[in-house]
Steps between C-alpha positions, in 0.01 A plus 500: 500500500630849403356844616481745241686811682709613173453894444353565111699862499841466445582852607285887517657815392188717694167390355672308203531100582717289296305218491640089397207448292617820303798343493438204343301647221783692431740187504310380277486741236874557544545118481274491103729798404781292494339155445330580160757654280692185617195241392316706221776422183381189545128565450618640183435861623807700623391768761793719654515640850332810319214281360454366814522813713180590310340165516533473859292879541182344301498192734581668819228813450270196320583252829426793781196612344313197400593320827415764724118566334459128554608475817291807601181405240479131514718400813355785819283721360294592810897594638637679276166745404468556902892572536602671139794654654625158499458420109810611379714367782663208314803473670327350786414194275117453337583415206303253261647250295234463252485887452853480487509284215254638280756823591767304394307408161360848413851659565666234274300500240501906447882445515485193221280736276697774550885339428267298216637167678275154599294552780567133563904486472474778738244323756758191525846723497306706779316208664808354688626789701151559581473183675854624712310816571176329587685247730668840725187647491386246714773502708387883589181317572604271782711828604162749525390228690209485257300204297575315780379097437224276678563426880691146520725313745773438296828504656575795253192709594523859539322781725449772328418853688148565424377132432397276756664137513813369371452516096661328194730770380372451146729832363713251498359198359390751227873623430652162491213432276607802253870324507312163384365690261814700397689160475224354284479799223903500503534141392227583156680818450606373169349369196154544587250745281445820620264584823586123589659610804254770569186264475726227684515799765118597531414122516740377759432800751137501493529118587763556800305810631193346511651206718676715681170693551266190606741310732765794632462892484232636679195634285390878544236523205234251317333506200283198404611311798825469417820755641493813210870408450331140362258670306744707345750243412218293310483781264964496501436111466275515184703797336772306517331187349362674225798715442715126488303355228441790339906529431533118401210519279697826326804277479294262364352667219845631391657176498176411285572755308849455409451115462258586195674754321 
């Protein structure tokens, strides 16, 4: 058993708090700057430090905004409309991942249009440091204390301030998860058509969040009787379905194609 005593503010200079959940967003970002000029030549797309620089503003003004109206429209409404102050507080965590990604997506895509480059090559060059990020991000979680998991008696159990009971600490099981996932997408990285890894992405985290959800982390929200996170992921689950044979029936039809000419 482990009690949660671990300070989220890393220092205060007056009424500015440096926060580890900041942090780790910004680890993250720093860690893709490097990471995809490294991994994109072989995506067939070459983006330079510059290229990225840019990139990396699209998904990070995409990421805050999308994830912070879903966590404060679908996620605590009632919260957020009493306390509005509060709405654009994002360093101390409330972020959605759903909102994030659909972020993520809008941001990419207006970059891919405007550099007149594959939406998809991008979404699997920019896929795999996402996973890094999305792995410290939670992290920060089990830092803030926050998204703490169901009450247990497992030797590893944690007690979170403000929950009662020891709890799984599913931040955790949730990063380790994004690492599984990580691994997974780095061992297709090659030879595969594009949005493979993308669509590999959407299907294998709406599966793992989802048990994750039912058996570990704590729910806060339901819709349809099942946790919102769930609900969410069935629509990440289906994309990603859809979005997989969508790409092998376009390889498909080329192959057809060049077989007949």
């Amino acid at each position: 058993m482990f009690s949660h005593t671990l300070n989220p503010v890393i220092f205060a200079l007056g009424a500015v708090e440096i926060r580890w959940y900041g942090l780790m967003y910004v680890l993250g970002f720093v860690f893709a700057y490097y990471f995809i000029p490294k991994i994109s030549g072989r995506f067939g797309v070459d983006l330079s430090r510059d290229d990225v620089s840019e990139l990396l503003l699209y998904l990070a003004v995409g990421m805050l905004v999308f994830a912070r109206l879903a966590e404060v429209l679908v996620y605590h409404p009632s919260y957020y409309f009493s306390n509005p102050q509060d709405i654009p507080a994002v360093w101390k965590g409330g972020l959605s991942f759903h909102g994030g990604l659909l972020g993520f997506i809008i941001g990419g895509f207006i970059y891919a249009k405007k550099k007149k480059i594959s939406f998809l090559v991008l979404a699997d060059v920019v896929v795999l440091p996402a996973v890094i990020g999305l792995f410290l991000g939670r992290i920060g979680n089990f830092i803030n204390g926050e998204l703490a998991g169901r009450i247990t008696s497992v030797p590893w159990c944690v007690n979170f301030r403000n929950y009662e009971g020891c709890r799984h600490p599913s931040q955790i099981y949730e990063a380790f998860k994004n690492l599984f996932i990580f691994g997974v997408l780095w061992h297709f990285k090659d030879k595969k058509p594009a949005g493979f890894l993308f669509f590999l992405f959407l299907i294998l985290y709406s599966i793992l969040r989802a048990v994750i959800e039912q058996f570990f982390r704590q729910p806060e929200t339901y819709i349809l009787g099942i946790t919102t996170g769930q609900f969410l992921s069935i629509f990440m689950f289906l994309a990603g379905v859809y979005g997989m044979a969508f790409i092998y029936d376009k390889r498909s039809e080329v192959k057809t194609c060049g077989g007949s000419a």
